[in-house]
N, C-alpha and C positions, 0 to 999 in steps of 0.2 A: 504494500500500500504506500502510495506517493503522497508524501505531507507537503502540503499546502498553507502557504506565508502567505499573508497580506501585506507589505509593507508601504506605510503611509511614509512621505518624506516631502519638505518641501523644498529641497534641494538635493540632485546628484550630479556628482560629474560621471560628463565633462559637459552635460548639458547646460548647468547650473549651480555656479558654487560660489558662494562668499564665504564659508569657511570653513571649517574641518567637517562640517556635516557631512559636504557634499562628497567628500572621500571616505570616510566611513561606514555611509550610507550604500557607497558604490561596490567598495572593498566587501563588506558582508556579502551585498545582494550576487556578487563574481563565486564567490568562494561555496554562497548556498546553492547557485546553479551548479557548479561542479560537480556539487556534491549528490545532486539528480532530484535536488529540494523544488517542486516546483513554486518559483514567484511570482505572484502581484505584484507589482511596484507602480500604488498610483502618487504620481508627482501633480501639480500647479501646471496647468498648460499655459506656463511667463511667456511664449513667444510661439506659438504655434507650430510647431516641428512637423514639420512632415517625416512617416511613417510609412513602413515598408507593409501590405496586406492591412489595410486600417481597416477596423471593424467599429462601427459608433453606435454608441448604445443611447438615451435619456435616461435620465438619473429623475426621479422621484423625489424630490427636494421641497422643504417647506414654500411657500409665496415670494418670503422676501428674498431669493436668493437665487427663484426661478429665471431663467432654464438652465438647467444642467445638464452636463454629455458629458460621456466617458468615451476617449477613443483609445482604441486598443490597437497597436502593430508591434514592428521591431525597429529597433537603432540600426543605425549603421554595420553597427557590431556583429548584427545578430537575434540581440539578446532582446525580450519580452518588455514590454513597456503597457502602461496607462493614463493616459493625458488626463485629468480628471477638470475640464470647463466648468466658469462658472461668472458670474458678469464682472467685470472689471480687470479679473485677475491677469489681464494680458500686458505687462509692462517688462522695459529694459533692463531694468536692473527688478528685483522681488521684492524688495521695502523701500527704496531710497527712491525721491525725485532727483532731478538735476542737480540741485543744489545740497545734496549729501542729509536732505531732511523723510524722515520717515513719511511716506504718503498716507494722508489725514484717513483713509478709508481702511489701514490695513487691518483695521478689528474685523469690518464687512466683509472684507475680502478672503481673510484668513475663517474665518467661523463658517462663510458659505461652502467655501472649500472643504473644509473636515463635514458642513452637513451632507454635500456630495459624496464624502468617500464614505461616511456611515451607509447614504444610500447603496455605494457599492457594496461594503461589505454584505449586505443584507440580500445581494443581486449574486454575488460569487461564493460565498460563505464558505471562508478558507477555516480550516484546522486551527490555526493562530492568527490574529490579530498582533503585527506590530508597529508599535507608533512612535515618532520619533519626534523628540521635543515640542516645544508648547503649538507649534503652529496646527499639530496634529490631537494635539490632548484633548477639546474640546469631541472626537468622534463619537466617546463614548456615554457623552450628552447628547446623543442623538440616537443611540442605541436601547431599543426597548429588550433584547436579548442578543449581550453579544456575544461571542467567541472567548473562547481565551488569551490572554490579552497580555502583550509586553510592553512595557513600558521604557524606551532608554533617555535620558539626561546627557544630552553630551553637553551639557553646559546650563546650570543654573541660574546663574545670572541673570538669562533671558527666560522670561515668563510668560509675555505676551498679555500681562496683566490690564487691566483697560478697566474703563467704567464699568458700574454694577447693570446697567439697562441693559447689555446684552443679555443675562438670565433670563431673562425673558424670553429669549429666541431658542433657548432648548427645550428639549422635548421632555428631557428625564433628567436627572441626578442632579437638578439646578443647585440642592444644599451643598453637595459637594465641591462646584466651582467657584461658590459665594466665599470670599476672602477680605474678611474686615469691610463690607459694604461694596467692595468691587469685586469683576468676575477676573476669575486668574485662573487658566487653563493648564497651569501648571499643576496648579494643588489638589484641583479635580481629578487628573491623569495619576497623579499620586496616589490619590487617595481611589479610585476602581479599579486600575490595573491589575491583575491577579501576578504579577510582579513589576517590578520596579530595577531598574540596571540601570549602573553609569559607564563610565567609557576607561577605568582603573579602577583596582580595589582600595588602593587607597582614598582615591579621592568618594567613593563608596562612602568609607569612615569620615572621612573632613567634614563631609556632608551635613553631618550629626551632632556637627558643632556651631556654636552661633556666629564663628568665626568666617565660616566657610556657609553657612545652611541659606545664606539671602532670605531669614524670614519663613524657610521651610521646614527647618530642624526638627521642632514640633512636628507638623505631619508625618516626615521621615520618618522619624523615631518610632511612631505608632505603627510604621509599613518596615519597620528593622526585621522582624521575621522573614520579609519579603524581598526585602534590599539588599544587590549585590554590586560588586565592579567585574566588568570583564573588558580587559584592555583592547584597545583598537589597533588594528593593524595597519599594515601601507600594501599600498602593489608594488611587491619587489620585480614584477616588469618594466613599470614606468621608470621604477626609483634601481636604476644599476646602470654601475659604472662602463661592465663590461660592453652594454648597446646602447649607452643612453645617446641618442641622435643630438642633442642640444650639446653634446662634448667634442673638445676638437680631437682630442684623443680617447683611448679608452684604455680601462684597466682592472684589475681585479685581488682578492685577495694574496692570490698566488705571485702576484709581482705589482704593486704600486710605484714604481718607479715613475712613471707617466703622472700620476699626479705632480710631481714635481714642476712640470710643464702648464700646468691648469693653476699651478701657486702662483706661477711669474706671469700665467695672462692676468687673475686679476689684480697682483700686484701692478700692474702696467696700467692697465685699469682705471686703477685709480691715483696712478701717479707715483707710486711709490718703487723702490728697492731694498734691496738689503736682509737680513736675516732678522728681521723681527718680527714676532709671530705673527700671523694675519689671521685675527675673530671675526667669522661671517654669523648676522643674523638677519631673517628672512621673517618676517611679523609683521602681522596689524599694528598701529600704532596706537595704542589703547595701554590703559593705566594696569590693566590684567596683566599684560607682556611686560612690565615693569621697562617698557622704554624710557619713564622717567629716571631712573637706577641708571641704566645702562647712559646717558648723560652723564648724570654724574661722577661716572667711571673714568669718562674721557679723560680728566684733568691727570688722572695717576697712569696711564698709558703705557709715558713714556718708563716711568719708572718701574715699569714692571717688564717693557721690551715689547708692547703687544698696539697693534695696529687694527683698527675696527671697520668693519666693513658695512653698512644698513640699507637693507634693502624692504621697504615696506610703505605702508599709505591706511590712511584711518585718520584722528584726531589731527584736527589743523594747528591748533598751539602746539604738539608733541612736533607734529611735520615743523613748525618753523622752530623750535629748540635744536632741533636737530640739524636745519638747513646753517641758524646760525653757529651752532657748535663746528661743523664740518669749514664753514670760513673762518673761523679764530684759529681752529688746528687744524689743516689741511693734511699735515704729514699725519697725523693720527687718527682721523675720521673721517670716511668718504660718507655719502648718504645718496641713495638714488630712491627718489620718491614714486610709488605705483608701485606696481607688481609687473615685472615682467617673468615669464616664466624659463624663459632661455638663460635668462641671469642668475636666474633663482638656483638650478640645477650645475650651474657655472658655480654661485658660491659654494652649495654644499661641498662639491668635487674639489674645489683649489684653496678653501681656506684649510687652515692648523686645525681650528678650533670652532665652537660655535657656541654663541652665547646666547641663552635662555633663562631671564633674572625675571621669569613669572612671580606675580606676586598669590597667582591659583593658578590651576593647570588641569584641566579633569584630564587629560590626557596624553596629549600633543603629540605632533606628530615628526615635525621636524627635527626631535634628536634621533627619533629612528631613522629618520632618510639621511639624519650628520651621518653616522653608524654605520649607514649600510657602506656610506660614500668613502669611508677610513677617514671621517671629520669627528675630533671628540669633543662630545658637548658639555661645557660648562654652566650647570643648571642650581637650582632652587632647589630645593628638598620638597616641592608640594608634590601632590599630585599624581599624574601619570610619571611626572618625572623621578620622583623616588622607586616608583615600580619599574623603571627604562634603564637608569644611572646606575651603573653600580663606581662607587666614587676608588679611583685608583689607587690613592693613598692607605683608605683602610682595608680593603682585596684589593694587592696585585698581581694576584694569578687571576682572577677573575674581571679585575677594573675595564670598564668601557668609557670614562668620560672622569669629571669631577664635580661635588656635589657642595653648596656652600652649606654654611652651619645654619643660617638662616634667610630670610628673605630683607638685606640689609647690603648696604653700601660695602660695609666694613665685610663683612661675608660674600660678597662675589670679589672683594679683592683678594682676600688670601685664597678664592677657588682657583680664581682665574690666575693669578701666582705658581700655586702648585703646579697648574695645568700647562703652564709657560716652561716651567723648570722641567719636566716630565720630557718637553721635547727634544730637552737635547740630552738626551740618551735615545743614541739608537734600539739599543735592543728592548728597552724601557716600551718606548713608542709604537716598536713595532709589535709587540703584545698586545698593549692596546687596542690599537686598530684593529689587526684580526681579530680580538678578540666581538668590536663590534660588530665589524664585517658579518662574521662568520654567525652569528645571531641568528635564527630564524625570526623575523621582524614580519611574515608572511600575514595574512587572513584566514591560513590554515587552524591555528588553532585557536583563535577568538571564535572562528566560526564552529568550531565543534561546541566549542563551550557552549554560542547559543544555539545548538543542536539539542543538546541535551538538556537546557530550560526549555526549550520549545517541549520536549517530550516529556520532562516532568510537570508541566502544567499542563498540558494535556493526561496523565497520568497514564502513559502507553507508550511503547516503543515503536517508533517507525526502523 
């Protein structure tokens, strides 16, 4: 018997991504077809894709939110797709207008969409129901009987929290999304899900805490029987050295020499030479990423021998902090604002290092793509990151990266210290590396794990 996934997402790549969802969400949904899991995967039709054998269905949706269609084909790829229409939701970017402002309808947009995919599920009625952060929470406010149901968190933060008039537009479990007088689709997904998952087990734990809990801690705690982490993986297709297309050269565990060559492009790059280490980071600019830290870092630089690389876009104060720190220290700070993705796969490959001074992390992905690349990350103790890190200093038969003591000035200088000093031992560093390297950093084994909560919440084995 073929077990049957629903998954709801409002973002995947490479259709659609603004942030780790959209890789996550893609990575699972690859790993569960391999595995002969048939999927659903209804996405937001943001741009209307044309689709390979498209089959359209009407979706059964309350008045305000009428008409709804589900079109069903394949991507390019291949692989099985669900465009789930609904009025509005056709925009360039998924939340933001021009001007980098959330679009005033996204409560509308977002809640008609999960009322569309509850119609779906109700129309395909998979084995499991899974939903993926708040844009999706609200489905099982529309569900009079639904499925068994998972729930993941890649990111609490984002709640999708909004006025309390929306309760009014669901169907069923209005108590549940009612949060201090406003509807918050987070708390309601929390509180039905017949589990609950975040994207690391530690951050699983953080969670629990009012430090980390954004406000949800309480609900969490009540759904602790039910709460788990299961770490996220990369596509070590995209993410390798040995075919990555965006590399001028290529290389692999067995001989990184060639990286040597991708150190001096983006040393060139940015202007610089010489043996001083070169830290690439590739991030949003947002206060989560501890971009502000990593500012502050610049001024000890030189004293520590290390050269910083940034490549990222988000917050406009953080972008111009950065734009001016990169003119006061040129020798010590490059900054290239946007995201280009050829650049991106360019730093992981040619820097020393990579710096990640999160001030939270549910997960992240980028020290596993440093890792895969023989780039060792210099991170935070939060998070996915403590579950990724293992810090060199205290296992050096095991060390992949370095871990600071906290989430502090003072503590990403002596990380990124240690991790400096570490380089110039050869045989030191080349431990390391392989040791990354050689990581199974795959989807293979997230995806089993949610293999097996799919089939303990169904109480059966497929």
């Amino acid at each position: 018997m073929t077990l049957h996934v629903l998954i709801a997402t409002a973002e995947l790549s490479p259709l659609v991504k603004v942030g780790g969802l959209a890789d996550a969400v893609a990575g699972l949904r690859s790993a569960l077809l391999d595995d002969g899991v048939e999927v659903t995967t209804a996405l937001p039709d943001h741009q209307g894709w044309a689709l390979a054998g498209e089959v359209v269905q009407d979706l059964a949706v309350p008045p305000w939110t009428a008409p709804a269609r589900a079109r069903t084909g394949r991507l390019p790829d291949g692989s099985p797709i669900t465009l789930v229409e609904v009025p509005g939701m056709r925009r360039d970017h998924p939340y933001l207008d021009e001007h980098g402002d959330g679009w005033p309808d996204n409560a509308e947009r977002f809640l008609g969409w999960a009322a569309a995919v509850a119609a779906l599920t109700d129309r395909v009625r998979p084995d499991v129901l899974h939903l993926h952060d708040w844009h999706a929470g609200p489905v099982l406010g529309f569900l009079a009987d639904p499925p068994p149901t998972v729930f993941t968190i890649h990111n609490l933060l984002y709640q999708g929290r909004t006025s309390g008039s929306w309760l009014t537009r669901l169907t069923h479990h209005r108590q549940a999304y009612e949060w201090y007088g406003d509807f918050n689709p987070m708390s309601g997904a929390i509180a039905l899900a017949d589990r609950v998952v975040t994207v690391s087990p530690t951050y699983a734990d953080e969670i629990l805490q009012p430090a980390f809990g954004v406000g949800l801690e309480g609900p969490l705690a009540m759904r602790a029987d039910h709460l788990s982490g299961i770490r996220n993986g990369i596509d070590t297709t995209t993410w390798d050295p040995a075919t990555d297309p965006h590399l001028p050269v290529h290389y692999d565990a067995d001989d990184v020499r060639p990286k040597r060559e991708l150190r001096r492009w983006l040393q060139t790059e940015a202007g610089w030479s010489g043996p001083d280490a070169v830290v690439g980071m590739v991030t949003r600019l947002t206060e989560q990423k501890g971009v502000d830290l990593a500012l502050e870092l610049v001024p000890y630089l030189a004293g520590i021998g290390a050269r910083l690389v940034v490549l990222g876009s988000g917050d406009r104060a953080l972008a111009e902090g950065l734009r001016e720190a990169a003119a006061a220290h040129p020798d010590r700070l490059w900054f290239h604002q946007g995201y280009d993705e050829g650049l991106a796969h360019r730093i992981f490959a040619g820097a020393d290092l990579l710096l990640m001074p999160s001030r939270f992390e549910p997960c992240g992905l980028n020290q596993m793509q440093a890792m895969r690349y023989g780039t060792l990350p210099v991170a935070t103790p939060v998070g996915g990151l403590l579950d990724t890190v293992i810090d060199g200093d205290t296992d050096p038969g095991a060390g992949t990266g370095f871990l600071s003591m906290d989430v502090s000035v003072v503590g990403l200088v002596d990380a990124l210290h240690r991790a400096v000093r570490s380089l110039r031992s050869p045989k030191r560093r080349a431990t390391l590396m392989a040791n990354g390297m050689t990581t199974d950093w795959s989807w293979d084994v997230p995806a089993a794990e949610y293999r097996r909560l799919y089939e303990d919440v169904l109480g059966t084995g497929y």
